[in-house]
C-alpha positions as CSV (number, residue, x, y, z in Angstrom):
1,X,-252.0,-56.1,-150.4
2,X,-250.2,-53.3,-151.7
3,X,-251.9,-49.6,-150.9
4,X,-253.1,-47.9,-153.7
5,X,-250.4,-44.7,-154.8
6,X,-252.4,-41.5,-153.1
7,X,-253.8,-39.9,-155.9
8,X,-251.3,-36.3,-155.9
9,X,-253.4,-33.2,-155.1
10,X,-253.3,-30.4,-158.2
11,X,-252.8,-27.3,-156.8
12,X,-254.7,-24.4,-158.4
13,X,-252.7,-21.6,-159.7
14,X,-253.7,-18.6,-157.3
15,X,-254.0,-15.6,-159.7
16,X,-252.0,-12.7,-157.7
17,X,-254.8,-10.6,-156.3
18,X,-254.7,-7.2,-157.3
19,X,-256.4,-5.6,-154.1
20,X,-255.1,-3.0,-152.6
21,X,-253.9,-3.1,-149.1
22,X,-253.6,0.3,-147.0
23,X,-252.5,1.5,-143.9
24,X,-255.5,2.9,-141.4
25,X,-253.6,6.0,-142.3
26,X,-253.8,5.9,-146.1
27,X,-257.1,5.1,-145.9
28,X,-257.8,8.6,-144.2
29,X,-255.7,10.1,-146.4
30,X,-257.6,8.9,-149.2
31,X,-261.1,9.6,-147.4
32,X,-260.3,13.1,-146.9
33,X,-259.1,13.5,-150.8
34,X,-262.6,11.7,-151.7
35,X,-263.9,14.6,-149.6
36,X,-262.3,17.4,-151.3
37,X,-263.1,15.9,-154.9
38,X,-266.8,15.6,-153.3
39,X,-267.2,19.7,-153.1
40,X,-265.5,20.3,-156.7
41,X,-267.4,21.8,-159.3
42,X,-266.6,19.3,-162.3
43,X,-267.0,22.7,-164.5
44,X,-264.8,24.8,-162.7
45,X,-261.3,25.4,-163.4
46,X,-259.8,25.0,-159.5
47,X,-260.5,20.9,-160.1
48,X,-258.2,20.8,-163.3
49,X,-255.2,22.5,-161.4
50,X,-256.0,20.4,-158.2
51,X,-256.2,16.9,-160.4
52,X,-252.8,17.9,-161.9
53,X,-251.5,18.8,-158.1
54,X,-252.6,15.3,-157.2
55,X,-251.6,13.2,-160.3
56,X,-248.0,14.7,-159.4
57,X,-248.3,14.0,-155.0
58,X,-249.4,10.3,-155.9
59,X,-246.6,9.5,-158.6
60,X,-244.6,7.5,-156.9
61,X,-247.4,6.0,-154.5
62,X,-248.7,3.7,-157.2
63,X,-250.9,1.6,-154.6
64,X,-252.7,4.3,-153.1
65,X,-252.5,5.8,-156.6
66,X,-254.9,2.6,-157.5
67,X,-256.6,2.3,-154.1
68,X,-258.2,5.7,-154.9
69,X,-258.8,5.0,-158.8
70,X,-261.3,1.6,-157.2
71,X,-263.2,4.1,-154.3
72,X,-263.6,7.0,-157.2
73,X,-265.5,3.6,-159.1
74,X,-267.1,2.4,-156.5
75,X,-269.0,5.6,-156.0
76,X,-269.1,7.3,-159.7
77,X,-269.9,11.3,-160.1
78,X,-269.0,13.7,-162.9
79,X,-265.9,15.1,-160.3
80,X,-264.9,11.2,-160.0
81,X,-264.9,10.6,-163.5
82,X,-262.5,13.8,-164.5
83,X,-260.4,12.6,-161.9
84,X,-260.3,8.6,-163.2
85,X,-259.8,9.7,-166.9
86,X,-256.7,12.2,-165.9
87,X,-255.0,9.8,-162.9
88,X,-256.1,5.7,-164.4
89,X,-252.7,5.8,-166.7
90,X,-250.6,6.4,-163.6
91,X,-251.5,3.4,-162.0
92,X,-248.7,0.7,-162.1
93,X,-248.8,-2.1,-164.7
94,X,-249.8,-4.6,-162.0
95,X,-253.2,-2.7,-161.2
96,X,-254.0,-2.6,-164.9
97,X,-256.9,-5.6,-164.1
98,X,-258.2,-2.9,-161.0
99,X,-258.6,0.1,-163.2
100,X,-260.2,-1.8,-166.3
101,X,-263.0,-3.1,-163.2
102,X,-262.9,0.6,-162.6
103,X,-263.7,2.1,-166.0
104,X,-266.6,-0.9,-166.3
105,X,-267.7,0.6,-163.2
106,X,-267.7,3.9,-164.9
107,X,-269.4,2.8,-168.1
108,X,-272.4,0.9,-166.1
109,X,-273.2,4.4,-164.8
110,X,-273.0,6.2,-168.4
111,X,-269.4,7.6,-167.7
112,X,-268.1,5.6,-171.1
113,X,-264.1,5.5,-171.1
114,X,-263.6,6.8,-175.0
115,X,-261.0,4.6,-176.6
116,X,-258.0,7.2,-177.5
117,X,-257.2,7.7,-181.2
118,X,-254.1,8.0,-181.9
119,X,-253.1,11.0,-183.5
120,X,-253.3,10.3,-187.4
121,X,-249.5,11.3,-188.9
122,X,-249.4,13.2,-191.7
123,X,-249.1,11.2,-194.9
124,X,-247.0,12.2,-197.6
125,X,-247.7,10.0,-201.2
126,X,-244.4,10.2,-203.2
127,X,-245.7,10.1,-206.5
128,X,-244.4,6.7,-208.4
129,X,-241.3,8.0,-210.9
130,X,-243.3,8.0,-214.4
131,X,-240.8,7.4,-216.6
132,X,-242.1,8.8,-220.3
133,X,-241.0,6.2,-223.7
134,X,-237.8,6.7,-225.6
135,X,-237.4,6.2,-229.1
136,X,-234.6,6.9,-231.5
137,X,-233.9,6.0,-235.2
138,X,-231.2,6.2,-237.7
139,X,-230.3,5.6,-241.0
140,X,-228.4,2.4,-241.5
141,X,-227.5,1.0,-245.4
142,X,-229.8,-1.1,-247.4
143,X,-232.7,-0.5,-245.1
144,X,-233.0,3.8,-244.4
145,X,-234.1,2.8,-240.7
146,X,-232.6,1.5,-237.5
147,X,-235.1,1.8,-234.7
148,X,-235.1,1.3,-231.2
149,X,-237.6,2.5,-228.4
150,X,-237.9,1.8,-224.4
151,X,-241.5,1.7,-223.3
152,X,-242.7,1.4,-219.8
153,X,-245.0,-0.9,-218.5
154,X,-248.4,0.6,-217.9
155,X,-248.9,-1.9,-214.6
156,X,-245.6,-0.8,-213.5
157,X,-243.5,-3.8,-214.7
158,X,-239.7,-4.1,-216.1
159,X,-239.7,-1.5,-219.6
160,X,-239.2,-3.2,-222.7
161,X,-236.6,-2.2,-225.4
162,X,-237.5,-2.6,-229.2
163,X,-235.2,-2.9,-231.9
164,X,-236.2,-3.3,-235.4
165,X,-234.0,-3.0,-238.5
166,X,-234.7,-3.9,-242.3
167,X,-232.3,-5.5,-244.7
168,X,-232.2,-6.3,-248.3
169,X,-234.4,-3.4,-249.6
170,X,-237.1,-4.1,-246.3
171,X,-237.4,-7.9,-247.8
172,X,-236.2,-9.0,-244.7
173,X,-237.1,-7.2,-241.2
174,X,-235.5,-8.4,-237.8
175,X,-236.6,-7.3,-234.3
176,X,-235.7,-7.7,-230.8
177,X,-237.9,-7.1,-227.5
178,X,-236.3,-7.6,-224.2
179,X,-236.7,-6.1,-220.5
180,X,-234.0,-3.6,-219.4
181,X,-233.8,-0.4,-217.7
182,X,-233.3,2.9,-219.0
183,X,-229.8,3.0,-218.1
184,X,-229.0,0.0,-220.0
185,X,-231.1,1.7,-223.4
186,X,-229.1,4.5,-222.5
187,X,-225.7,2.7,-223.0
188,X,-226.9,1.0,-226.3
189,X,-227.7,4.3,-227.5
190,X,-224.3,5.2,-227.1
191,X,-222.8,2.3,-228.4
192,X,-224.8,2.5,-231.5
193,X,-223.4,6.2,-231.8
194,X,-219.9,5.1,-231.2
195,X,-220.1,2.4,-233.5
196,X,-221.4,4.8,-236.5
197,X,-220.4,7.9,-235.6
198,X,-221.5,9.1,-239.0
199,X,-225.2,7.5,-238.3
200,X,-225.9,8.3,-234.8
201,X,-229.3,7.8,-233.9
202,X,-231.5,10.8,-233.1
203,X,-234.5,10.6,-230.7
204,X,-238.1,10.9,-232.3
205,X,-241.3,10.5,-230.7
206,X,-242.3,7.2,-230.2
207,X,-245.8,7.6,-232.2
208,X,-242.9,8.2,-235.3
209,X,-240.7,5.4,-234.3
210,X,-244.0,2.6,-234.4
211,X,-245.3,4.8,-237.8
212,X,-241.4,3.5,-239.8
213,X,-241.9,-0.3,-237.7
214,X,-245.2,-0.6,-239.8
215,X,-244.0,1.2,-242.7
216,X,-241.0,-1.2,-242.6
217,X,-243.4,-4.2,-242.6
218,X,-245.7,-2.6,-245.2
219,X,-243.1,-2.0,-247.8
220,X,-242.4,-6.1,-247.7
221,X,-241.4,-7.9,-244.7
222,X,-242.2,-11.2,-246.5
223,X,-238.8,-12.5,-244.6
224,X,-239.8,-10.7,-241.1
225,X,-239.0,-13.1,-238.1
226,X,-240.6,-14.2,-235.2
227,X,-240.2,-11.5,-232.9
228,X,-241.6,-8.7,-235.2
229,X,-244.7,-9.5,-234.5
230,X,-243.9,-9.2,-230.6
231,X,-242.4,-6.1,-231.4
232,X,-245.3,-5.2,-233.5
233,X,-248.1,-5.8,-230.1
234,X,-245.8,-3.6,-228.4
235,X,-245.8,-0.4,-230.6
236,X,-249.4,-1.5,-232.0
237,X,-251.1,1.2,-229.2
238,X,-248.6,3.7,-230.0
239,X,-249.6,3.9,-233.9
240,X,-251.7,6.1,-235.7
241,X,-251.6,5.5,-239.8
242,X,-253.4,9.0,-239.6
243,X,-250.8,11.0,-238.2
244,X,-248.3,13.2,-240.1
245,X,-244.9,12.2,-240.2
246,X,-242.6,13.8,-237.6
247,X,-240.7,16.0,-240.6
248,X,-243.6,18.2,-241.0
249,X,-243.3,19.4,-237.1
250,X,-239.8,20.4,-237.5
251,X,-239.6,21.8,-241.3
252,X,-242.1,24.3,-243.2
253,X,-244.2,24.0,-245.8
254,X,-243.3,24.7,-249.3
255,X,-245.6,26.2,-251.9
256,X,-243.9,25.6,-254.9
257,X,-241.0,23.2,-254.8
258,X,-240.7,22.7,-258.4
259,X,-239.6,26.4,-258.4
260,X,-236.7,25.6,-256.0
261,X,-235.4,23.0,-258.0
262,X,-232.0,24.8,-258.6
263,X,-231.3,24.7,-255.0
264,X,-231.0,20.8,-254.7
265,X,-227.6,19.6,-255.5
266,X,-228.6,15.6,-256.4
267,X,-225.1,14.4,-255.7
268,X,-224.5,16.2,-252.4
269,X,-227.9,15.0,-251.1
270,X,-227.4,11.3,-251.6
271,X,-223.6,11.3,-250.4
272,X,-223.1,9.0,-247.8
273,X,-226.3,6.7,-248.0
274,X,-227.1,4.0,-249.5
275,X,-229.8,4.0,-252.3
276,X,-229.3,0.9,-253.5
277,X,-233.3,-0.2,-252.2
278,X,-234.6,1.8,-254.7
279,X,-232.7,1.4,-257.7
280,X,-235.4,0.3,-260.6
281,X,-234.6,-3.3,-261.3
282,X,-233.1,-5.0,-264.6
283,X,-236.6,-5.6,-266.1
284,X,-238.2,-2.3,-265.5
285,X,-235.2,0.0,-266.6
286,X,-234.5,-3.2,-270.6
287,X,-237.1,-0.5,-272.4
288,X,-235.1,2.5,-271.6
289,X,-231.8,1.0,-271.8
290,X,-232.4,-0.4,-275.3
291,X,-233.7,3.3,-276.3
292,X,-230.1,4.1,-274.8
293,X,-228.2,2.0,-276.7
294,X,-230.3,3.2,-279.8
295,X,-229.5,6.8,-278.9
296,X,-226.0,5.7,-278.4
297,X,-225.6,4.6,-282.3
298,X,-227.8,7.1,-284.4
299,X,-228.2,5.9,-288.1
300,X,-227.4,9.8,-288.6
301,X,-225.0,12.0,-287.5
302,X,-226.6,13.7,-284.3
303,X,-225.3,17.0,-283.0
304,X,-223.7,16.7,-279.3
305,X,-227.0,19.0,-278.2
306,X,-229.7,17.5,-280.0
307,X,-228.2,13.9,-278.6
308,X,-228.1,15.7,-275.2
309,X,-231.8,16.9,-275.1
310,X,-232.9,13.7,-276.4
311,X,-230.7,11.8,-273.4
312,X,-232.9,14.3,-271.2
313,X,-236.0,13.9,-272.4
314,X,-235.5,9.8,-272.6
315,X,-234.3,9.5,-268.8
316,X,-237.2,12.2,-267.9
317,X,-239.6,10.2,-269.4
318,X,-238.2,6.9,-267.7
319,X,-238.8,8.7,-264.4
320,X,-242.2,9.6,-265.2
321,X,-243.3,6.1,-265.9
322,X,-241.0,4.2,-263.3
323,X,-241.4,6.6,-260.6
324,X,-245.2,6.4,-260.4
325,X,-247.5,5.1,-257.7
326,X,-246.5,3.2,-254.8
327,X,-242.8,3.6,-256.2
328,X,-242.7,7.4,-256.1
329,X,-244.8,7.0,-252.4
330,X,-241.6,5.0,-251.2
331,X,-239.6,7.7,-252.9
332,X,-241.4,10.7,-251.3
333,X,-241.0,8.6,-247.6
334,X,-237.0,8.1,-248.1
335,X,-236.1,12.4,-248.8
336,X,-238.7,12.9,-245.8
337,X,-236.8,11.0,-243.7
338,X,-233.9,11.8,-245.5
339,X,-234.7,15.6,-244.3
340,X,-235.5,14.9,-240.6
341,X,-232.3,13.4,-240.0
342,X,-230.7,15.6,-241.9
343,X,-232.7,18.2,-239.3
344,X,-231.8,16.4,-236.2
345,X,-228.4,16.4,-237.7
346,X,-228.1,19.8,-237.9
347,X,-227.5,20.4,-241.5
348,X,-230.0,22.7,-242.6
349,X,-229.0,22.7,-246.4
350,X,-228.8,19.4,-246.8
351,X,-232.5,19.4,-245.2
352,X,-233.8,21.9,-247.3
353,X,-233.2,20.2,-250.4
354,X,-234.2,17.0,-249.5
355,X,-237.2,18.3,-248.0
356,X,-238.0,20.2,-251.6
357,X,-237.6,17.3,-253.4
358,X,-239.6,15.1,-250.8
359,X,-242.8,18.2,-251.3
360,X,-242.3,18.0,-254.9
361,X,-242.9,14.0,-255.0
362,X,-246.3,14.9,-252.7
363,X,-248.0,16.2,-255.4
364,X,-248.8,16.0,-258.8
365,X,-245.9,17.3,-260.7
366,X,-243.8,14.8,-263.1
367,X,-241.5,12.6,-261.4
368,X,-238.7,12.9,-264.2
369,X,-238.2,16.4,-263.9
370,X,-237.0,15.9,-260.1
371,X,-233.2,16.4,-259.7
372,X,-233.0,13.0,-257.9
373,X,-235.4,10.5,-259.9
374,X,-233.3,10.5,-263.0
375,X,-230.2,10.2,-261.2
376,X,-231.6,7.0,-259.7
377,X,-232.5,6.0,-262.9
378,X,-228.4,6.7,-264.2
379,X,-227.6,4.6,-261.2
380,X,-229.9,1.8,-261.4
381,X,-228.5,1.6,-265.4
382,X,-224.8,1.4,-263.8
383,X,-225.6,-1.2,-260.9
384,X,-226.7,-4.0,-263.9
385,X,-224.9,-2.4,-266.7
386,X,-221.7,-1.5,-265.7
387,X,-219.8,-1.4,-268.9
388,X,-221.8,1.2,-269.9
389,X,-219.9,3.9,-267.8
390,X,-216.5,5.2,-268.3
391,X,-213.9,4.1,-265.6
392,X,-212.8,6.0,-262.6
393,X,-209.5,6.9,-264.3
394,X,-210.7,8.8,-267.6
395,X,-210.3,12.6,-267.9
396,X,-213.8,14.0,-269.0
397,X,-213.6,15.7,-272.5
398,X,-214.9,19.5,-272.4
399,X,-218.4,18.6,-272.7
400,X,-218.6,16.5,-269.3
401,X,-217.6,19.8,-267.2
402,X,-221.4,20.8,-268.0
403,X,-224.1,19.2,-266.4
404,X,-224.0,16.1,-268.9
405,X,-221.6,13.3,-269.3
406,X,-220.5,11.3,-271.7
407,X,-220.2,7.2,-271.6
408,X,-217.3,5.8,-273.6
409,X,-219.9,4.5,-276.4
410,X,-221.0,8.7,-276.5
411,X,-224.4,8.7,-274.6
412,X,-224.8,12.0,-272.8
413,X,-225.8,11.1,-269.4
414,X,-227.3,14.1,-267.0
């Protein structure tokens, strides 16, 4: 029969014992400094300065160090329990499990080992950047308005660019949102200003930039695309119908524009942009025109200043009647932004009048006799009658050098 295999013995991990062995001398050497701690006064200020003079003499005697950390437990006292809290982290890391059986010791007699806290560092907060919106505009053909804004994130997100333009007299509106950084709006900024030197955009508050988006979309926007409404969430908070336009915080009222009439040059005001979006259309202007024509071939024999007044007082009346409600409002909104620019631009006289005939259109005096209204009327005549005008090459007779002209059927034209 084979012998059954001996069943191996486990040996039991011994845990290394942390006692402390001494010489017969470091005991006494110990006794007599439990006998000196014995007669301190745990008040007085001779036990602080000894403590010290011992912490240093036992340094680099980490046994005897910890041998005397276990007897100062083993018989707690006030004088014992300075001298634990000041010597226990001397002790070598090998006696750590000896001085936490020491401090329990300690704590059974009330002598509770307070848990150090650690000295609290000052805290600075650096103040998250707060970057402030960014909006400019500027006035483009066909549509008055290009517009563009970057608006931070409230929660702290990726800012959003918005850029909305109008085309074909605001019958059709495009838009654009996108995430970018302020140094990228910054670059398209100054691309758009490279591009069209002559149309640099201007920044304007942002409240002012959302006020033209919804403006833009009020006027027609039966064309607008899919990302105008995005655009129009976005700058929904920032609007306020209420609010005056931006013009009136940079240019002063006027009292009585219609008195400062002489001071607006019509065809130095509308140089360089495009009216075209409010020309009256063919339909309107067929009344007037055939009073034109009429004028144009009298029965009688008219004198030059009778047919001259009578030009006048035809196109002044046209300019009354086409130049009237939400017409003349879309009028009045094109010279006020017509001035800002003009005031961001830094051409004052150019402002001015534009801004007189934008104050005249506020209120209640007659369209017609505004320096600009009839000249949109001439215009709008010329866009869908063009044979009605001389051409460029003609030398004016003597009576074009005043402030009427002549077409080459004779109709004296302001």
């Amino acid at each position: 029969m084979k012998k059954k295999p001996e069943a191996k013995k486990t040996k039991k991990t011994e845990k290394k014992s942390e006692a402390v062995v001494l010489t017969p001398d470091e005991k006494n050497e110990l006794q007599m400094i439990m006998d000196r701690l014995s007669v301190q006064d745990p008040e007085g200020g001779s036990l602080e300065n000894y403590l010290k003079s011992l912490r240093q003499a036992l340094a680099e005697r980490s046994h005897l160090m910890a041998g005397l950390l276990e007897l100062l437990s083993r018989s707690p006292s006030k004088v014992g329990f300075r001298a634990f809290q000041l010597l226990r982290d001397t002790a070598d890391r090998e006696y750590s499990r000896l001085v936490k059986q020491a401090a329990y010791r300690f704590a059974q007699r009330g002598h509770a080992i307070e848990t150090p806290t650690p000295a609290q560092e000052k805290v600075v907060l650096i103040q998250r950047e707060v970057r402030e919106p960014v909006a400019h505009a500027s006035r483009m053909d066909s549509s008055v308005w290009l517009l563009s804004a970057i608006i931070p994130d409230s929660e702290g997100f990726t800012p959003r660019m918005v850029v909305a333009i109008a085309e074909n007299g605001f019958k059709a509106i495009h838009a654009a949102v996108n995430e970018t950084s302020y140094k990228n709006y910054r670059e398209y900024v100054t691309g758009v200003a490279g591009h069209m030197p002559e149309r640099r955009p201007y920044e304007i508050p942002l409240w002012h930039m959302a006020r033209l988006f919804f403006e833009m979309l009020g006027y027609h926007g039966e064309n607008a695309h899919p990302a105008v409404q995005e655009a129009a969430k976005i700058l929904k908070p920032h609007y306020d119908p209420k609010r005056r336009h931006y013009a009136f915080d940079l240019l002063p009222e006027i009292e009585n524009p219609e008195s400062r009439f002489d001071e607006v040059d019509p065809d130095a005001l509308v140089a360089g942009v495009d009216v075209s979006w409010l020309f009256f259309s063919k339909n309107r202007l067929a009344p007037y025109k055939q009073k034109l024509d009429e004028l144009d071939s009298p029965v009688l024999v008219i004198p030059p200043e009778v047919q001259k007044e009578r030009s006048y007082e035809l196109l002044r009346r046209a300019g009354n009647e086409l130049c009237a409600g939400e017409t003349r409002r879309r009028f009045r909104r094109f010279f006020e932004e017509q001035a800002l620019w003009l005031k961001l631009d830094g051409n004052e006289t150019a402002a001015t009048m534009a801004w007189i005939v934008a104050r005249h259109l506020a209120g209640e005096g007659e369209a017609g006799v505004n320096p600009v209204v009839p000249k949109v009327v001439i215009s709008s005549i010329g866009l869908h009658h063009p044979e009605q005008f001389e051409s460029p090459g003609e030398e004016p007779e003597q009576e074009e050098q005043e402030s009427f002209r002549r077409t080459d059927s004779g109709l004296f034209i302001p």
